[in-house]
C-alpha positions as CSV (number, residue, x, y, z in Angstrom):
1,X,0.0,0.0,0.0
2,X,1.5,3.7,-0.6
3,X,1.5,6.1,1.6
4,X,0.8,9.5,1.2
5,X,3.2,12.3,3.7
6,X,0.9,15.1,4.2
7,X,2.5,18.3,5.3
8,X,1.9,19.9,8.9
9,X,-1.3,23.1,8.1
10,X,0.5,26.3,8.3
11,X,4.3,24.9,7.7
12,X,6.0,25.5,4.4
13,X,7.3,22.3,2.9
14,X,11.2,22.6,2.2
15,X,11.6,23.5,-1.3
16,X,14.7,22.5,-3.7
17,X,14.8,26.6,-4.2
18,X,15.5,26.8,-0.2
19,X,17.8,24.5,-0.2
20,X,19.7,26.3,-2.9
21,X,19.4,29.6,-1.3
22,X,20.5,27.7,2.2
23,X,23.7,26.3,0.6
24,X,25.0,29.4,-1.5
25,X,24.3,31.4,1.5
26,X,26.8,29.1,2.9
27,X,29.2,29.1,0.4
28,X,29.2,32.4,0.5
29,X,30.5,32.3,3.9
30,X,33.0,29.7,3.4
31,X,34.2,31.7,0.8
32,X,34.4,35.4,2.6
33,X,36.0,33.0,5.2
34,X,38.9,31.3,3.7
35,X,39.8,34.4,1.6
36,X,40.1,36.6,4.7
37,X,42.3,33.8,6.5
38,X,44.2,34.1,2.8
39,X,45.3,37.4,2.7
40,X,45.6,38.4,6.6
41,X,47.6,35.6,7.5
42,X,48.5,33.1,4.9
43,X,49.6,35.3,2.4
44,X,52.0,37.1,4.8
45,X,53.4,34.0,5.9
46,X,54.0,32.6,2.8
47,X,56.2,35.7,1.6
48,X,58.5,35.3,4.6
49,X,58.8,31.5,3.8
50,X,59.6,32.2,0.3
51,X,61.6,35.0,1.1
52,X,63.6,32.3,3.4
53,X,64.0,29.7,0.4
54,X,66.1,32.6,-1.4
55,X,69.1,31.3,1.0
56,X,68.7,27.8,-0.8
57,X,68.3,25.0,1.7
58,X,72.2,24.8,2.8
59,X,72.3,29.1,3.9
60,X,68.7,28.4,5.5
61,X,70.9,25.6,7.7
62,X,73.6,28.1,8.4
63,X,71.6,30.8,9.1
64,X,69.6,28.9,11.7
65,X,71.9,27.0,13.4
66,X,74.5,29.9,13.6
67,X,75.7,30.2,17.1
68,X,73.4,33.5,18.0
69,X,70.8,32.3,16.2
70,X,70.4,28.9,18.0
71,X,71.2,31.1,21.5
72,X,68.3,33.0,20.8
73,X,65.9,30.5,19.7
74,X,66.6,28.5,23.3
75,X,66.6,31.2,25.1
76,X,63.4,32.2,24.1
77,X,61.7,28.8,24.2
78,X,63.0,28.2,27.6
79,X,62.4,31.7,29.3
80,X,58.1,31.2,27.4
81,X,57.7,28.1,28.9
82,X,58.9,28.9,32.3
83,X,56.6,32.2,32.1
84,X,53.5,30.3,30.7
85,X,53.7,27.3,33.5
86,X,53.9,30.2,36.2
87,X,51.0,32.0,34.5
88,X,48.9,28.4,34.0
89,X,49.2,27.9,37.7
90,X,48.9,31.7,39.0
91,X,46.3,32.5,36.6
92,X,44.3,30.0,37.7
93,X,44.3,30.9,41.2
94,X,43.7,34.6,40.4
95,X,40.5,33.2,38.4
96,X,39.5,30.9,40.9
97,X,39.8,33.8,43.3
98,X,38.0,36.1,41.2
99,X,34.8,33.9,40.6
100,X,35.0,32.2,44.2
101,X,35.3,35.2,46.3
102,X,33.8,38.7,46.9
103,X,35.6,41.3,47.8
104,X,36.6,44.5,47.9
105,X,38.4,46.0,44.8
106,X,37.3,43.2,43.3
107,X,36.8,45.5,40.0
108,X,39.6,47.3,40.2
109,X,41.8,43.9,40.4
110,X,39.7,43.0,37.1
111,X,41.0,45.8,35.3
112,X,44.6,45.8,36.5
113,X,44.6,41.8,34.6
114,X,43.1,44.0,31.6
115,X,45.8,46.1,31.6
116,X,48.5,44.1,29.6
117,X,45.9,43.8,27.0
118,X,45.4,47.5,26.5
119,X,49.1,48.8,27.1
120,X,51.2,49.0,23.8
121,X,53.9,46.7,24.2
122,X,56.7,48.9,24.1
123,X,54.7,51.2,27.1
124,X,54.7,48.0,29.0
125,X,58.6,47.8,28.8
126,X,58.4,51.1,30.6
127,X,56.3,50.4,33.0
128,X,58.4,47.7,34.0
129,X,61.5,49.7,33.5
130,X,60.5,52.1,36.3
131,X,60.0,49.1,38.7
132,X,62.5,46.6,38.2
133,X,64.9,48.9,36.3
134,X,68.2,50.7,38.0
135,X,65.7,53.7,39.7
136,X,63.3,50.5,41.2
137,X,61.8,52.2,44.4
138,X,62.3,48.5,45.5
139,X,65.5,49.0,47.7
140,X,66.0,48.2,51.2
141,X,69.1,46.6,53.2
142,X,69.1,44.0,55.8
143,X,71.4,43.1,58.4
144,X,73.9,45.1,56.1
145,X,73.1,43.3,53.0
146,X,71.6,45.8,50.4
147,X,68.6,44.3,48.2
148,X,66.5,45.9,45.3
149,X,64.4,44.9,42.5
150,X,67.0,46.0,39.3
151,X,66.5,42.8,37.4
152,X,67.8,44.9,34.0
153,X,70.0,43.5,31.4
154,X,69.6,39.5,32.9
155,X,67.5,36.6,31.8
156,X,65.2,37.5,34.9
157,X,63.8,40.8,33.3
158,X,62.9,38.8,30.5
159,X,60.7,36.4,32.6
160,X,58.7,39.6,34.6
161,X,58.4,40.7,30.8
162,X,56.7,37.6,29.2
163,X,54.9,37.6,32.9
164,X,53.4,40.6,32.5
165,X,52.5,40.2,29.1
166,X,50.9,36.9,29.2
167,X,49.3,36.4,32.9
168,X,45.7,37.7,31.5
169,X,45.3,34.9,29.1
170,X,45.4,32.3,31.5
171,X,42.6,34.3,33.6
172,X,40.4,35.0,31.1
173,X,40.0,31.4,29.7
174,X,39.4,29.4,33.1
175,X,37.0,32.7,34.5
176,X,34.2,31.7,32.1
177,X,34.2,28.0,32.5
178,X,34.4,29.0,36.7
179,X,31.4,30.7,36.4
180,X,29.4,27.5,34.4
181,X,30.7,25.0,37.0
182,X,28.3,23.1,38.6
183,X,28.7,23.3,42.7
184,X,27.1,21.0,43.5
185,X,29.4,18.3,42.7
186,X,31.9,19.9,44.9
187,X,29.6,20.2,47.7
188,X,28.9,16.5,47.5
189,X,32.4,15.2,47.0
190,X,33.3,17.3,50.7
191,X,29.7,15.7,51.8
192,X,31.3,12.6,51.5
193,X,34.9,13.4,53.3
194,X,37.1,14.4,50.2
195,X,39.7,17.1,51.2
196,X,39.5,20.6,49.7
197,X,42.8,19.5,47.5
198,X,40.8,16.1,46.5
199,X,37.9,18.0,45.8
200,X,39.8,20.7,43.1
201,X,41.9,17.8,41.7
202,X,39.0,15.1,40.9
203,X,36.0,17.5,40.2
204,X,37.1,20.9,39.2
205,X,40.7,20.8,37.6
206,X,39.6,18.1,34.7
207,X,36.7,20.4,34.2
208,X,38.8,23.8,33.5
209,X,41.7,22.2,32.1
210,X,40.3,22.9,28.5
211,X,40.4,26.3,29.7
212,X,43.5,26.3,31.0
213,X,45.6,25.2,27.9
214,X,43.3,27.4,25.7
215,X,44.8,29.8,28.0
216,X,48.4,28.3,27.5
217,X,48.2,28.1,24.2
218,X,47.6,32.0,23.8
219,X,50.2,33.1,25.8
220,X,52.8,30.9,24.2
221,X,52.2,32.6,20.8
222,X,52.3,36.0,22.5
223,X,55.4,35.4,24.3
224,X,57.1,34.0,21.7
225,X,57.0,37.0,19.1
226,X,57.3,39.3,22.9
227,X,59.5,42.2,21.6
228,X,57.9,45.6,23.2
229,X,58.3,44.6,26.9
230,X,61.6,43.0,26.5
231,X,63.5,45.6,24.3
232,X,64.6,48.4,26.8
233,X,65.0,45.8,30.3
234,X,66.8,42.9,28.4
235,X,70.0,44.9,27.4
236,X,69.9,42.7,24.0
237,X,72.8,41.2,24.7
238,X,74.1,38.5,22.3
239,X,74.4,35.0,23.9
240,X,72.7,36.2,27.6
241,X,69.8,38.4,27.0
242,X,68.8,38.2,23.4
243,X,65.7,36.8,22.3
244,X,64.7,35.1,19.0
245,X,62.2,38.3,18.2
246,X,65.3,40.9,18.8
247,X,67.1,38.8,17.5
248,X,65.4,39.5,14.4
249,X,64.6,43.0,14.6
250,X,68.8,43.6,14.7
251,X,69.7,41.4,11.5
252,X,66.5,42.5,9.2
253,X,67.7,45.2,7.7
254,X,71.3,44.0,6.6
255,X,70.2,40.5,6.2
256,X,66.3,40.0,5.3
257,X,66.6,36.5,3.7
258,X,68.7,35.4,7.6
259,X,65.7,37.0,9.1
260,X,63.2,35.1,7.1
261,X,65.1,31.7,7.9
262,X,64.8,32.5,12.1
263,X,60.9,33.7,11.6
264,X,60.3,30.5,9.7
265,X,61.9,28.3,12.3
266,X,59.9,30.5,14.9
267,X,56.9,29.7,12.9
268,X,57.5,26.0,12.7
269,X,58.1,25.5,16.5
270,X,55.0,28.0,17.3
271,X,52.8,25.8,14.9
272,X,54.1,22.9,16.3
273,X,53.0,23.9,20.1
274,X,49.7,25.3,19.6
275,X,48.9,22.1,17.7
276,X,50.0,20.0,20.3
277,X,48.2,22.0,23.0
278,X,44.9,22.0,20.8
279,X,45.5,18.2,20.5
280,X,45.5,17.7,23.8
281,X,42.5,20.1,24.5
282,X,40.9,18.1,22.1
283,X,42.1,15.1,23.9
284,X,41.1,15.9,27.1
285,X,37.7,17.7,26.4
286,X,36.6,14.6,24.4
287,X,37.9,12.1,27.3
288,X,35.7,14.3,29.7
289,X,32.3,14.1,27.4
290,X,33.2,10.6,26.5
């Protein structure tokens, strides 16, 4: 026997036309999509990687694993990481704090995290100049021992640098996934004798830990391209206090294809991160809803 599909009184049927509309609409977007990721980003990073091919593949290899070159890049992989663990692990506290307590100034603390977002880069080398620089109001002696907070011209001003520069990002991922948590599983893990430290390690970390490495991720890519805050309380020094991005900004204008090679490698170990912090977002988000 056929049967005959009636449609619902009142409700248009879906027309081959809709459809149409529905996926060239969509097309559309795709389109306006792809070519805006084309020309803003990559475009621009295919020009420095063909400007880096100029060098032909053996004075790409001897630009990059020159002596400075190779100082740089490890010295600016190693002083990002250590900044971006603190910030993962402070940043989450200031979060917590902020969504967990009230109190007062509680706005004005909101805005000081803000402010590394806001600040050109080169204003936050200032800033930080005028605290931890050879004037820092920071000076006191004790017991005959004279202390102050003149970090300039050592590897420690360029970890308060990429501190200050990437502690928001860290905030402002776990904050909003804070504020969704469910309490009431806390409330009934402590209902049932787990410790406060049980309580954050089995029920709330594997929830925000998306959120944290969303956070990571960010401030990785910042501090690795950090050039603003770094610049004036580094020194620049070659082999000490010289970064990749410096690094960079010295040798573009006598050697742009060098350049190119460094800001390739850069790119390559950047790319290489930030997709093996997305895979293990991924990873972990999919373990959590699995």
């Amino acid at each position: 026997m056929a049967t005959t599909v009636t449609e619902a009184p009142g409700l248009p049927a879906p027309t081959a036309h809709r459809r149409g509309r529905a996926s060239s609409a969509l097309s559309l977007e795709v389109g306006f999509v792809t070519t805006f990721l084309l020309i803003i980003v990559v475009l621009p990073i295919a020009a420095v990687a063909s400007k880096a091919t100029d060098l032909g593949w053996s004075g790409f290899w001897q630009v990059v694993t020159s002596p400075e070159a190779v100082s740089a890049l490890k010295l600016t992989l190693v002083m990002s990481t250590l900044a971006v663990l603190t910030t993962a692990v402070f940043g989450t506290i200031i979060a917590w704090v902020l969504v967990r307590d009230s109190f007062a100034g509680k706005s004005v603390v909101n805005a000081v995290i803000d402010l590394p977002f806001a600040l050109p880069t080169i204003v936050a080398g200032l800033v930080l100049m005028a605290l931890y620089g050879p004037r820092t109001p920071i000076d006191f002696t004790i017991v005959g021992h004279h202390f102050d907070a003149n970090v300039t011209f050592t590897r420690g001003a360029i970890y308060v640098a990429l501190l200050f520069v990437t502690l928001p990002f860290v905030v402002r991922s776990v904050q909003p996934v804070l504020m969704e948590l469910d309490t009431e599983l806390e409330e009934a893990a402590r209902s049932l004798g787990a410790s406060e430290f049980t309580t954050f390690r089995r029920i709330v970390l594997p929830s925000i830990l998306p959120g944290i490495l969303s956070g990571v991720a960010m401030a990785f890519a910042r501090a690795v391209g950090e050039i603003g805050a770094i610049v004036l309380i580094a020194g620049n020094l070659p082999f000490k206090t010289e970064v990749a991005s410096i690094y960079l900004f010295h040798r573009i204008s006598q050697d742009p294809e060098g350049s190119a090679a460094v800001a390739v490698v850069l790119l390559l170990i950047s790319f290489s991160v930030l997709l093996g912090i997305g895979s293990l977002r991924w990873y972990v988000t999919r373990h959590e809803h699995g």
